[in-house]
C-alpha positions in Angstrom: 9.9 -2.8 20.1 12.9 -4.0 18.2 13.8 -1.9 15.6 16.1 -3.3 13.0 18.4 -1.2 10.5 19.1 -2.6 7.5 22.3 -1.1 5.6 24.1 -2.4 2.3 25.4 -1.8 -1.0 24.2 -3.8 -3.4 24.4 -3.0 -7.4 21.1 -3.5 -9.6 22.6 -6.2 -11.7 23.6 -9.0 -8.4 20.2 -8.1 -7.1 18.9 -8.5 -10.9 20.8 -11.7 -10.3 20.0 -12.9 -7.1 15.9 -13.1 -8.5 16.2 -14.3 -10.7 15.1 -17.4 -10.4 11.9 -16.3 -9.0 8.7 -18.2 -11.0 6.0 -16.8 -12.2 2.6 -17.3 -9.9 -1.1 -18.6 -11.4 -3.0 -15.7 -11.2 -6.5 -14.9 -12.1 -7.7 -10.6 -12.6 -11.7 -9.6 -11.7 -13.6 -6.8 -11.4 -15.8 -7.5 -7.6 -18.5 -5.3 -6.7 -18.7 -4.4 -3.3 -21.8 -3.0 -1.7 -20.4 -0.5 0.8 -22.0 2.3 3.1 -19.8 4.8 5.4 -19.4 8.1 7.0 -17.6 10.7 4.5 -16.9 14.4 6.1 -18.1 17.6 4.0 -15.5 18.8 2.3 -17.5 22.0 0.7 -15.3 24.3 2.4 -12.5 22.8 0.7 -10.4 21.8 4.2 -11.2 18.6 6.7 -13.8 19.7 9.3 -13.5 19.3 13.2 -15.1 16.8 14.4 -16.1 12.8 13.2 -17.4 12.4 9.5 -20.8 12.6 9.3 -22.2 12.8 5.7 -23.9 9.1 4.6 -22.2 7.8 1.7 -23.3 4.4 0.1 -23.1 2.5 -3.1 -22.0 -1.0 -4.7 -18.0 0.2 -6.3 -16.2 -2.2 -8.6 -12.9 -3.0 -7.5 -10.4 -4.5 -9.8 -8.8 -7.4 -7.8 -5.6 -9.6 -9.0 -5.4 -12.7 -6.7 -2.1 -14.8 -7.2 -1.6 -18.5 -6.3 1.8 -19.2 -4.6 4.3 -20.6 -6.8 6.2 -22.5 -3.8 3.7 -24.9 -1.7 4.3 -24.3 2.2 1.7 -26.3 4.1 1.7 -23.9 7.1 0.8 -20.9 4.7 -1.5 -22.5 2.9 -4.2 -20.7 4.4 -2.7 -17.9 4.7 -3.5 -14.7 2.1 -1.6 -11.3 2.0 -4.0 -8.0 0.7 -1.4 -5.5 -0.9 -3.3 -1.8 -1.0 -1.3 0.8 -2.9 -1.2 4.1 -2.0 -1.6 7.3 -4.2 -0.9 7.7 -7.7 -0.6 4.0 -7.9 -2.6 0.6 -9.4 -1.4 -2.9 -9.0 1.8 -2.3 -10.5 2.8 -1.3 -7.6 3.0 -4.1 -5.8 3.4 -6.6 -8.9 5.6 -4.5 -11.4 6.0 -6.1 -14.8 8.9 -3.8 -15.4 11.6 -6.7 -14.6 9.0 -8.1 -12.2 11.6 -10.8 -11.1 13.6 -8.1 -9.5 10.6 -5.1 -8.5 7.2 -7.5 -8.1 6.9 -8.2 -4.4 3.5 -10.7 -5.6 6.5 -12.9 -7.2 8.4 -13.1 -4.4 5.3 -14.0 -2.0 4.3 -16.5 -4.0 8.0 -18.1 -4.1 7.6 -18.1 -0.3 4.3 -20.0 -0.6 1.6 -16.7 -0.2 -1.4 -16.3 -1.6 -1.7 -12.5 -2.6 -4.3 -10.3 -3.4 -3.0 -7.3 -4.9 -6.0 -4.5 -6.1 -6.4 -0.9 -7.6 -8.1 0.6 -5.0 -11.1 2.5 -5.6 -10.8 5.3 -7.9 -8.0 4.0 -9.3 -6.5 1.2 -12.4 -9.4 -0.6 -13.9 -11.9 0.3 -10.4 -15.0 2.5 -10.5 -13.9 6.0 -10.3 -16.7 7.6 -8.7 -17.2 11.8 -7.1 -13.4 12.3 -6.2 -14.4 14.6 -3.6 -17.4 13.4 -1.7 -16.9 9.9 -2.3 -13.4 8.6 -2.7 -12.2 9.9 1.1 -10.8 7.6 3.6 -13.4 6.6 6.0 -15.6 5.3 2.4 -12.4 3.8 1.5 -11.5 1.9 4.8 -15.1 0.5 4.2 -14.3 -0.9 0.9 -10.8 -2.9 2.5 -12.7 -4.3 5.5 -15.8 -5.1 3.0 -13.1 -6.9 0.4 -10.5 -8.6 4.0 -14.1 -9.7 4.7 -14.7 -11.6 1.2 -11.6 -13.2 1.1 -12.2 -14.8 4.7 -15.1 -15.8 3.5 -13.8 -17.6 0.3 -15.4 -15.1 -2.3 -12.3 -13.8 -3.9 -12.5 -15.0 -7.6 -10.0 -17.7 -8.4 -8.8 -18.3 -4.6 -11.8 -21.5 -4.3 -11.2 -21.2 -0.7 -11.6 -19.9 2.6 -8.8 -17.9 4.2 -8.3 -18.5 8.1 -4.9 -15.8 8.0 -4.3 -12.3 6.8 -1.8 -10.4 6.4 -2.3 -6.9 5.2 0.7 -5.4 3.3 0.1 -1.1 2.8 2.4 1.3 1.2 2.0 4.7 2.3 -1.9 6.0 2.1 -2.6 2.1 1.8 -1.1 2.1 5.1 -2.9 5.0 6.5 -5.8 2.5 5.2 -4.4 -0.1 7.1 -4.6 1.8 10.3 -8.0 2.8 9.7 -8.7 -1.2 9.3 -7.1 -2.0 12.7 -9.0 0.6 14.1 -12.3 -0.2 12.9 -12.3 -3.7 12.9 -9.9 -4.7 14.9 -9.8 -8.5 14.4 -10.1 -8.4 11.1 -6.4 -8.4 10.1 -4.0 -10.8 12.0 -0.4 -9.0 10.6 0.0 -5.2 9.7 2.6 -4.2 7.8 3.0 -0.9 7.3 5.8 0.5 4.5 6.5 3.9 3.4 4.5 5.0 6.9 4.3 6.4 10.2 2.4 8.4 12.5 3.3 11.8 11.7 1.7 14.9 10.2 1.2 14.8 6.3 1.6 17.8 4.4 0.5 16.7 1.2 1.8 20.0 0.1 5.2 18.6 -1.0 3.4 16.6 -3.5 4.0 18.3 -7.0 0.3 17.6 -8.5 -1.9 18.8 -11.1 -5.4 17.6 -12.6 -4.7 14.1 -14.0 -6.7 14.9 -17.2 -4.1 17.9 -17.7 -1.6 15.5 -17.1 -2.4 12.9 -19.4 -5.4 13.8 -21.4 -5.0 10.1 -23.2 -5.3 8.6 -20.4 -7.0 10.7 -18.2 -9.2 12.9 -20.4 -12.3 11.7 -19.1 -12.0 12.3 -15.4 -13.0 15.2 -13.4 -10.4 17.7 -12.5 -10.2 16.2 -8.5 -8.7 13.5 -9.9 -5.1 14.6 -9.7 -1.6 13.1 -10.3 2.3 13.9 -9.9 3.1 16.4 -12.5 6.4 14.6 -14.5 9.2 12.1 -13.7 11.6 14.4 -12.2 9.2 15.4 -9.9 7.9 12.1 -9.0 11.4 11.0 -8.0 12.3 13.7 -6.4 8.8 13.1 -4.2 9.0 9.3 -4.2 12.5 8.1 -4.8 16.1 7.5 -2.9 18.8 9.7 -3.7 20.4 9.6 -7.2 22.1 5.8 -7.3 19.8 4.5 -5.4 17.1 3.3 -8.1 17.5 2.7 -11.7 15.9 5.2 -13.9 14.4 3.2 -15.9 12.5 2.1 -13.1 11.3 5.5 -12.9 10.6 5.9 -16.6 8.8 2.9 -15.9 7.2 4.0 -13.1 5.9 7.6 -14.9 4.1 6.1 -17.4 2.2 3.6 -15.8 1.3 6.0 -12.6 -2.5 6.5 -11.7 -4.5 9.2 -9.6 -5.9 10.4 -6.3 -8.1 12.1 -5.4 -8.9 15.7 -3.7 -11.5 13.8 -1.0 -8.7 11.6 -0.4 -5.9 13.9 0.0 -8.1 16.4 2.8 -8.9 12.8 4.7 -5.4 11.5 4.7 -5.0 12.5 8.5 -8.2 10.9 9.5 -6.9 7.4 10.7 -3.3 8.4 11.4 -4.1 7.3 15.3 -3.8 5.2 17.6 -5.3 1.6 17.3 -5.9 0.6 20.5 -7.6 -2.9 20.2 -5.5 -4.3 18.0 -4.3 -7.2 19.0 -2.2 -8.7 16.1 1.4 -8.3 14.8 2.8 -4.7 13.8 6.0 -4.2 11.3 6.6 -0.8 10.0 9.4 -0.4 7.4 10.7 2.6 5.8 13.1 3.9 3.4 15.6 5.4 5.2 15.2 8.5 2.4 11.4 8.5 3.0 10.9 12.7 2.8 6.9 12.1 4.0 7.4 9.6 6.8 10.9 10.2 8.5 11.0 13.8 9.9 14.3 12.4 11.9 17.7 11.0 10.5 17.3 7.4 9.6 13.6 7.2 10.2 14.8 7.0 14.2 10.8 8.2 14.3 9.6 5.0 13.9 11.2 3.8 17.1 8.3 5.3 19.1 5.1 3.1 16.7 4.9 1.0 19.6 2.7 3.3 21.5 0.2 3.5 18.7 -0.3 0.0 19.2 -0.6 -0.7 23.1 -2.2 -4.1 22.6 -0.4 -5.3 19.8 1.0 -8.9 20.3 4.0 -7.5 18.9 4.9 -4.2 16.9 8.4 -3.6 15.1 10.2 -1.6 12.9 12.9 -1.8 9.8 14.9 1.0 8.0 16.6 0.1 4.6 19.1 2.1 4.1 19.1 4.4 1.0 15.8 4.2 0.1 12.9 6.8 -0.5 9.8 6.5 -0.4 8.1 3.9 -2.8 10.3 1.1 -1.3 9.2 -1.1 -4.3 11.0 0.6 -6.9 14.1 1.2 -5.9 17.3 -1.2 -6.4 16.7 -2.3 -2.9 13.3 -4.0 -3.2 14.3 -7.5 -2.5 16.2 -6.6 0.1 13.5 -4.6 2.0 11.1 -7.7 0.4 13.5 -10.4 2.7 13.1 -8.1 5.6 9.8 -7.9 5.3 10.2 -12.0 5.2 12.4 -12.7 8.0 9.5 -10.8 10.1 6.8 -13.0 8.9 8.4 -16.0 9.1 9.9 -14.9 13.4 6.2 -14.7 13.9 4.7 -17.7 12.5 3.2 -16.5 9.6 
């Protein structure tokens, strides 16, 4: 495995500068409904049981879906498509900011490289149904939903896209990524390219997260929900949970970032270890990257952890790593997203995609 660290110092205005050319992609919003049945544990006791999830769960969810043209034409991507799944506490601005979106939307940059994206709120979360946050919205239900959705877009049914896609590339942050893995697991070849960010296969104490009922939180917003739908409790905590060190995001960002943050869920947060193993029929291409400030995913000084992904992988066609130097968490929101964004790049384009 090669694992790559990427160091610099960069202030926000050159990077500000340097995309900001970046145009702005076609892009067409939906609401899909997805017939979906899984496997959910019982979570009555109010802790994951031993053993494999085994409570039927089934139902047709909405799914708010954003799918984005490229900007840039590049015959050999042409059929390809990149799926970017959030992970907690986010919607689709994570992934496609419109705070300064030239600088923070990684859909922009895609596009400008000739992707197709489809970017989404995941299920019980933005515009999505919001169903029983506890014995619903869990992982394994959730994994169901991404395969069910990969599966449309293969087939040419995402709205707007008019066309089959033969190429995917799944882009996760954090519980997206723990998604991701529980994609490669199940359905092994489904997804051609993983890329995991703000990730790694090590224990979760969710725990650190400062969190409190969403509706609490943000009765405006929230009011209606039931009180397992939870979110980060103010700004200072969520950079202190999600961002780089002081200097190494712009606070408005975070201002930003605050008021347009969403929820997750109780089911979801007992789950989260469920498909943090390994994957051992996939066959495709691996790339984790990490903030090298990343307090949930990087237990060792500069994320050395991630060295050792390879193993989770053992028939992988390839599986590397990236560390970007003075970064937290959400990799997206701080000053060096375009950096970790041509990273992510220069790995895609080494493997043909």
């Amino acid at each position: 495995m090669i694992v790559t660290s990427v160091t610099f110092a960069l202030v926000a205005s050159a990077l500000s500068a340097l995309a900001a050319t970046l145009p702005t992609p076609r892009c067409v919003d939906s609401i899909m409904h997805f017939p979906v049945s899984a496997k959910n544990f019982n979570l009555s006791s109010g802790t994951l049981p031993p053993g494999p999830p085994n409570v039927p769960v089934s139902g047709s969810y909405g799914i708010q879906l954003r799918y984005c043209e490229p900007s840039m034409a590049v015959h050999s991507r042409k059929d390809t498509i990149q799926v970017l799944v959030h992970g907690i506490t986010y919607n689709t601005e994570y992934w496609d900011a419109s705070f300064q979106p030239n600088m923070y939307s990684y859909v922009r940059f895609a596009a400008a490289q000739g992707y197709a994206t489809l970017n989404m709120a995941r299920i019980g979360d933005g515009k999505s149904d919001r169903p029983d946050p506890i014995k619903v919205v869990q992982s394994p239900l959730e994994v169901a939903v991404l395969v069910n959705i990969i599966k449309a877009a293969r087939a040419g049914h995402i709205p707007g896209a008019n066309r089959k896609f033969g190429t995917i590339v799944y882009a996760g942050h954090s519980y997206g990524s723990i998604l991701l893995n529980g994609v490669v697991i199940s359905e092994p070849k489904l997804v051609d390219a993983a890329i995991f960010t703000g990730y790694a296969h090590v224990t979760i104490d969710a725990s650190q997260l400062s969190l409190q009922p969403a509706r609490d939180n943000n009765p405006a917003r929230f009011g209606h929900l039931p009180p397992d739908y939870i979110t980060t409790t103010n700004a200072s905590t969520r950079g202190a949970d999600f961002y780089g060190p002081a200097g190494s995001f712009d606070p408005a960002a975070l201002t930003f970032d605050e008021a347009h943050k969403d929820t997750a869920t109780t089911g979801g947060l007992l789950t989260v270890s469920y498909t943090i193993t390994t994957a051992p029929e996939f066959k495709g291409d691996v790339l984790t990257i990490n903030g090298d400030q990343d307090s949930f995913f990087c237990p060792e000084p500069n994320c050395a952890n991630i060295q050792g992904e390879g193993k989770f992988y053992p028939q992988a066609r390839s599986v590397e790593a990236a560390v970007t130097s003075g970064a937290g968490h959400s990799l997206n929101y701080q000053i060096t997203a375009q950096r970790s964004y041509g990273t992510i790049q220069a790995w895609l384009t080494r493997h043909g995609y």
